[in-house]
N, C-alpha and C positions, 0 to 999 in steps of 0.2 A: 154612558157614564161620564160625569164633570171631570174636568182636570183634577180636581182639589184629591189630594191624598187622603183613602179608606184603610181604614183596620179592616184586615182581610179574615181577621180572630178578633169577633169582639166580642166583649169581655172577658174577666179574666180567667184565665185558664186553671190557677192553682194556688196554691199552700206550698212555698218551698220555702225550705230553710235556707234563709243569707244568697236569696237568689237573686240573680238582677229578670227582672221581667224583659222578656222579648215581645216586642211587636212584630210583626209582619204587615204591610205596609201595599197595599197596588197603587202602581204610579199609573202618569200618563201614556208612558213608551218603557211599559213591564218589560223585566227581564225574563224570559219564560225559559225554565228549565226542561231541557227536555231529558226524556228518561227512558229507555230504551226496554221495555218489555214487551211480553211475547204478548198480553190480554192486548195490550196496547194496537197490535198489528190485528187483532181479530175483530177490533169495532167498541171493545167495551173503554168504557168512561175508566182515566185514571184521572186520579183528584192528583199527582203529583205533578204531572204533566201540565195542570192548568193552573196551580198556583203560580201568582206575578208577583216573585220577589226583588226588592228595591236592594236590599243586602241580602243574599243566599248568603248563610255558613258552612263554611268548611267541616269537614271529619272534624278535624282538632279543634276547631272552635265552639263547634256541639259537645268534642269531650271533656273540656274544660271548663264549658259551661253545667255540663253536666255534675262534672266533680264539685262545681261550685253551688249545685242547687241542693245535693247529698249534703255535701260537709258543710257543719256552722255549730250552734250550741252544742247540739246533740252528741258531739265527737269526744266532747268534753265532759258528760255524763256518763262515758261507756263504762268510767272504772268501778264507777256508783252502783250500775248496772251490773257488772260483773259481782259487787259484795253482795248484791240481792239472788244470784244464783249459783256462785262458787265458780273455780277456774274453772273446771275441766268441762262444767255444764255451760257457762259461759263463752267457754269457745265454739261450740258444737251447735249452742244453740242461736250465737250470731253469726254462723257462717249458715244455719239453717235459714233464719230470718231473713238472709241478706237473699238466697235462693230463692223465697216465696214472693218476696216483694218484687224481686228481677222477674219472676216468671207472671206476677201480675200486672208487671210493666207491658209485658210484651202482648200480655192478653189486650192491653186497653189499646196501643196501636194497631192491633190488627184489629179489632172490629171497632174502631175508628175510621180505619181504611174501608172494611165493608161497606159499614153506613155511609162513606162518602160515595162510594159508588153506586148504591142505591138510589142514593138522594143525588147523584151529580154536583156532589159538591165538593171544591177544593181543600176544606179545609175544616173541622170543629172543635170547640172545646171540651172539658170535662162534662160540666153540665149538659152540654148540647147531646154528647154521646150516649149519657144515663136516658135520655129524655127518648131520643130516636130508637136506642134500643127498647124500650119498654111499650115504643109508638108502634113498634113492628114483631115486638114479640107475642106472646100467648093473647089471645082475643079478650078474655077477663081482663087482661091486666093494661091491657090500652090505656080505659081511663084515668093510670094514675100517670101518665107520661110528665105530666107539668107539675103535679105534686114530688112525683121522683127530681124533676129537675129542681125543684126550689128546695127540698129536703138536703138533695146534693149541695147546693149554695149554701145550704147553714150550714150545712158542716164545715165547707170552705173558711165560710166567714170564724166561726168555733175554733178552727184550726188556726187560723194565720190572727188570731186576734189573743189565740193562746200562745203564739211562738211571738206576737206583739211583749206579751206579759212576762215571759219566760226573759227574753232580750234587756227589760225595764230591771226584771229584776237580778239579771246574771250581772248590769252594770256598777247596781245600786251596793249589791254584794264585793264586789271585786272593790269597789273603790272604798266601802268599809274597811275591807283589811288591810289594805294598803295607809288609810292613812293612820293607823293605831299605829305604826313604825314612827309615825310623827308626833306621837302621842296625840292625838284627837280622838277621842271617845267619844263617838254619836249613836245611834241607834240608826238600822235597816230605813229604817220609816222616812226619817229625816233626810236622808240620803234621795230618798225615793222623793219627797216633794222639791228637793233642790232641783233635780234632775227633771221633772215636769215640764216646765218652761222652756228649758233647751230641747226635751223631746218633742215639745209640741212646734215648737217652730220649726223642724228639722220637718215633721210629718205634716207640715201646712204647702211643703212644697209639693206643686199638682202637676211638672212634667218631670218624666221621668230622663228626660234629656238632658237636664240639670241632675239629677242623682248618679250618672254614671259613673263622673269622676270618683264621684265620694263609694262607690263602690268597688273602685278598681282601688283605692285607697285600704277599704276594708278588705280587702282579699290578697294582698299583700302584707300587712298584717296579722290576718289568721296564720297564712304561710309560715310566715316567722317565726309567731308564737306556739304553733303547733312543733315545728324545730326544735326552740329553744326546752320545752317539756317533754319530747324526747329526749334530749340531751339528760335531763333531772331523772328521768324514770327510770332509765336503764344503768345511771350509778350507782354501783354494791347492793345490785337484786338478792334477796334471801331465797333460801330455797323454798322449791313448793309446800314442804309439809309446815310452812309457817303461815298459810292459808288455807280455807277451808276449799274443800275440792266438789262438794255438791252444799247447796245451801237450803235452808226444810222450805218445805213446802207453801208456804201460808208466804213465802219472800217474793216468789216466783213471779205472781203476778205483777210483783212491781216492777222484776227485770224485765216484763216483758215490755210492760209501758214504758219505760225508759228506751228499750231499744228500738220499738217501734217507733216513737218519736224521732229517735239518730238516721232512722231509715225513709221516713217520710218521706220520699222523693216524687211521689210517682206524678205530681201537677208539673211537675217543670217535662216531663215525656213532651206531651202533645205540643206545647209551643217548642221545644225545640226539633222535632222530625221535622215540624211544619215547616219551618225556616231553615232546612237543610239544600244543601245546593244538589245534594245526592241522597236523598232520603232512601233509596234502597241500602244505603250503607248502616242505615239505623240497626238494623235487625239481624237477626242470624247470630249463629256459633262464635264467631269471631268477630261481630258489629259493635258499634260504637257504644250500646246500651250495656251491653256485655261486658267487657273490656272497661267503662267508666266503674260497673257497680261492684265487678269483682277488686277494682282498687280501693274502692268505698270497705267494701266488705274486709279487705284485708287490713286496712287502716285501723277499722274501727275494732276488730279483734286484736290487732296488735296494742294499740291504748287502755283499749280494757283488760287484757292481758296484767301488761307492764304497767298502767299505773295499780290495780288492783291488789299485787304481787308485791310491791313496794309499800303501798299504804297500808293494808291490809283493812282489818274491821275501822277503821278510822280515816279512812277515803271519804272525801265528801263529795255536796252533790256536783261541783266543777271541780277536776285536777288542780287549775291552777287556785285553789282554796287550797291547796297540799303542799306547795311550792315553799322552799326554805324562804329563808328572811332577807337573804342576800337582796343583794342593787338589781342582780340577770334577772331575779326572778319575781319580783316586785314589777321592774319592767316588763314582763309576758305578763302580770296582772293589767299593767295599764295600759299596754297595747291590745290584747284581748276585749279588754272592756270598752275600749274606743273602736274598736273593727265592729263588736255588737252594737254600739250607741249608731254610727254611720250608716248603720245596716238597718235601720228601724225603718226607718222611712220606706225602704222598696217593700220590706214585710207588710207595711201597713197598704201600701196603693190596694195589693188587691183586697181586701174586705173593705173598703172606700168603695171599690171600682164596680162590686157589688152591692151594696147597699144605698150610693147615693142614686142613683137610677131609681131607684122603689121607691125615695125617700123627695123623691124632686118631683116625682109624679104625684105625689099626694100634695105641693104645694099648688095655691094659684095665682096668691097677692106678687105682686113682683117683686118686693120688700121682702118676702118669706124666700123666694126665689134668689135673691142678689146675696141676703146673708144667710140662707139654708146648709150650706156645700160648708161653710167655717165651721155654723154651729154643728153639724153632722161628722166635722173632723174632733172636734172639741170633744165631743160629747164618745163617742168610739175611742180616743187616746185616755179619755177620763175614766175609761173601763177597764182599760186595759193596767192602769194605776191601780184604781180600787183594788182590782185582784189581786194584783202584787203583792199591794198591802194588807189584803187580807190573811192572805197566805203566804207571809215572809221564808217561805224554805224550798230552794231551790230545785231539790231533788223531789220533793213529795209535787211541787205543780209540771216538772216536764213529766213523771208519772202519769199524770193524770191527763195531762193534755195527750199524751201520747197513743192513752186505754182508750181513753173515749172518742177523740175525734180522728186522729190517727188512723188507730186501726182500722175504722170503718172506711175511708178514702182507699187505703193500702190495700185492704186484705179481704174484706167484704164487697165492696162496690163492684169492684172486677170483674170476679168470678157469677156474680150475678150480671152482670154485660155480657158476657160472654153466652149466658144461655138463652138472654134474650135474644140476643143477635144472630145465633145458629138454631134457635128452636122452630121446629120439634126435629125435624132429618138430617144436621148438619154437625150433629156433636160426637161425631165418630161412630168406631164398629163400636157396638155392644152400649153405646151411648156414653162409653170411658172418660168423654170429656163434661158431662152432666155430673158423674161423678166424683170425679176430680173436683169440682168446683165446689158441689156441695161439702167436700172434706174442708175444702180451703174458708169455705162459709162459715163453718162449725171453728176452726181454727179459731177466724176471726171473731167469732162471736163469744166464744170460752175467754178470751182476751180481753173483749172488751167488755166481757158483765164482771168477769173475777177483778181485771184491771182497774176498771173504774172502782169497783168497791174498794179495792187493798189501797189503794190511790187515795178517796175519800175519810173511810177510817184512820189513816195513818196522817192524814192534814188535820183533822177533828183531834187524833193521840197529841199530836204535836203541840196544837194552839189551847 
C-alpha cells in the first residue's frame, strides 16, 4: 500500500439529517485498535481489530455525533405530526416508531459485522451490505446483488436530495415570516430564487474539511434554538381535552411520513461504529445506539407532545412558524433557518458522492471531464429548487419524503438484510427471526404505499 491516505469506506454511507459526514481514513503507521474478544482468540477474522483509524472516536463522540445525525428538520415537524394523529396516538406511536427504527439499527450492524467476517473485510457501507447480503443469500436471488445495490443508491440519493429540498425550503419559509414584521411582502418562490445563489456556492464546496466549521456552527444553533421553543411551548399549556386525543384515519398516514422522516437515522449507524475506538460499545442494552435513540425518542415525543398541545389544529409544518411576534422568537426563526441554510452543504456531499462517480464514467473529452463535477453540482441543487418550488408546503414534502424514501432505508431494507444474511438456518428456533422481519416488511410497506399516496394527494389538494 502507497503512503498517500485511503478512504477506508468509500463512498457514501448515508441519508442523515444535519449530519456531518465521517471518513475513516488508513494512514501510513495506522492506529490499530485492538479489541479483546473471545472469536478473536479462536482464529476467526474480526473486521474491528483490523480497521486502521487515523482519528478513532470516543463513546461520547459517537453519541453526539449520533444525536447530531437523528435531530435536524425533522424535530421541528413532530408537532405537525402529532395534529395528523392526536396526542395520545402520537405518543405511543413515536415512542413505537423510535423502537422499530433502533431495532433496525442494530439489525444492519450486526450483519454488517457478519458480512465483514465472511468477506474479511474491515469495514462496509450501506450499499456494500444490501449487495453482499443478497450475494450470499437465497441462490435465485444472487443475480440481483448489483441491482439491489444500485436500487439502494437511488433511494440514498431520493432521500438526501429530499432532506436537500426540505432544507431549501424550511429556509426560504422561515425567512418569509420573518421579514413580514418588516413589512416586506414577497412570495415563497421569490424567497427561494434569492436563496439559489448562496445555496449554490455553499454546495460547490468539494472538501468536507472546510464544511466542518460551518457545521459545528450549525449545531450550536439548533441547540439554542430548540431551547429557546421549549421555552414558548411549555408557557400556559391548555388542557388536554382542547385537543384531539386520536386523529381519523385517512391522517395517519401522513403522521407516519412525517415521523419516519424525524427518525431517519439509520445511514449515519455504519460510518459511525466504523470509526469507533471501542465499537463493542456500539451495541447492547445499555450501548451508545441505545442510549443516543432513546433521547432522540424522548425529544421528539416531548416536542410533538408540547408543541401540538399548545397550537392545537393550527400547528404548522415547522413549530418555529407557531412562534409569537416577539424579537426571542423571530430570532429562533433566523437562527434556525441559518443552522439549515449551513447544513446544506454536508446533506448535499452525499448524493454528489454518489452520483458523480456514474456520471464522470460516462464522460471522455477532458473538457466534459474538467467542467462535468460543476455542471453535475448545478444541475442536482437545480432539483432540489424546482421541487421546492413546486411544492411550496413544508409539511406535505417532509411527508412525502419521509413515506417514500425513508421508510424504505429504515424499515424495509433491514429486515430484508437480515434474512439474507442468516438464510435459510440461522434465523432462530422456530425461524422467529424470518418472522419478525417480514411483520416489519409489511410495517414498512403499508407506510410507504398509504404514505406516499396521503403525501401526494394532499400536495395535488394543496396546489
Amino acid at each position: 500500500m502507497n503512503d498517500e491516505k485511503q478512504p477506508l469506506l468509500t463512498g457514501p454511507n448515508t441519508p442523515f439529517d444535519n449530519a456531518e459526514v465521517q471518513t475513516v481514513e488508513l494512514v501510513s503507521s495506522p492506529v490499530t485498535i485492538p479489541i479483546k474478544d473471545e472469536k478473536t482468540t479462536k482464529g476467526e477474522y474480526n473486521p474491528a481489530s483490523e480497521r486502521c483509524l487515523e482519528h478513532p472516536t470516543s463513546n461520547f463522540d459517537t453519541l453526539i455525533h449520533l444525536l447530531k445525525g437523528n435531530i435536524g428538520t425533522g424535530i421541528l415537524a413532530m408537532p405537525d405530526a402529532f395534529k395528523n394523529a392526536g396526542l395520545i396516538f402520537g405518543v405511543f406511536g413515536t415512542l413505537f416508531m423510535g423502537a422499530i427504527c433502533t431495532h433496525c439499527m442494530h439489525i444492519l450492524v450486526q450483519c454488517s459485522h457478519e458480512l465483514c467476517i465472511r468477506n474479511q473485510r474491515p469495514a462496509m457501507s450501506f450499499a456494500e451490505v444490501v449487495e453482499d447480503a443478497f450475494a450470499m443469500g437465497p441462490v435465485s436471488l444472487r443475480p440481483y446483488s448489483k441491482k439491489m445495490k444500485n436500487i439502494t443508491n437511488i433511494f440514498l440519493v431520493i432521500t438526501q436530495l429530499g432532506f436537500c429540498c426540505v432544507y431549501f425550503l424550511f429556509v426560504a419559509t422561515n425567512l418569509q415570516d420573518t421579514m413580514r414584521l418588516f413589512g416586506i411582502y414577497i412570495s415563497v418562490h421569490t424567497y427561494l430564487a434569492l436563496l439559489f445563489p448562496f445555496i449554490l456556492a455553499l454546495a460547490m464546496v468539494k472538501n468536507l474539511k472546510y464544511l466542518t466549521p460551518v457545521s459545528l456552527i450549525a449545531s450550536i444553533m439548533t441547540a439554542w434554538g430548540l431551547v429557546v421553543t421549549f421555552y414558548y411551548i411549555l408557557q400556559n399549556l391548555p388542557h388536554t381535552s382542547k385537543v384531539k386525543a386520536f386523529a381519523s384515519w385517512h391522517q395517519l398516514p401522513l403522521y407516519f411520513g412525517t415521523a419516519i422522516y424525524a427518525f431517519e437515522g439509520i445511514g449515519v449507524v455504519l460510518p459511525l461504529e466504523n470509526n469507533m475506538k471501542t465499537p463493542e460499545d456500539f451495541g447492547g442494552w445499555t450501548g451508545v445506539l441505545n442510549t443516543g435513540m432513546v433521547i432522540v425518542a424522548v425529544l421528539y415525543t416531548a416536542i410533538g407532545f408540547f408543541g401540538y398541545l399548545q397550537y392545537g389544529e393550527h400547528v404548522l409544518g415547522s413549530i418555529t412558524l407557531n412562534l409569537p411576534k416577539d424579537l426571542l422568537a423571530q430570532s429562533v426563526r433566523a437562527v434556525m433557518a441559518m443552522a439549515i441554510f449551513l447544513s446544506y452543504g454536508l446533506q448535499f456531499y452525499v448524493p454528489m458522492n454518489i452520483v458523480w462517480p456514474y456520471v464522470k464514467s460516462k464522460l471522455t473529452s477532458e473538457k466534459a471531464l474538467e467542467h462535468g463535477e460543476a455542471i453535475t453540482r448545478f444541475v442536482l441543487i437545480a432539483i432540489t429548487f424546482s421541487a421546492a418550488a413546486l411544492i411550496p408546503n413544508l409539511s406535505s414534502i417532509i411527508s412525502l419524503v419521509g413515506a417514500f424514501s425513508s421508510s424504505a432505508l429504515a424499515l424495509i431494507f433491514p429486515p430484508f438484510i437480515e434474512i439474507m444474511t442468516f438464510w435459510p438456518d440461522r434465523l432462530g428456533k422456530h425461524d422467529w427471526k424470518l418472522w419478525k422481519d417480514i411483520v416489519i416488511i409489511l410495517f414498512g410497506l403499508t407506510g410507504f404505499v398509504f404514505g406516499t399516496y396521503a403525501s401526494v394527494k394532499n400536495i395535488l389538494t394543496l396546489t
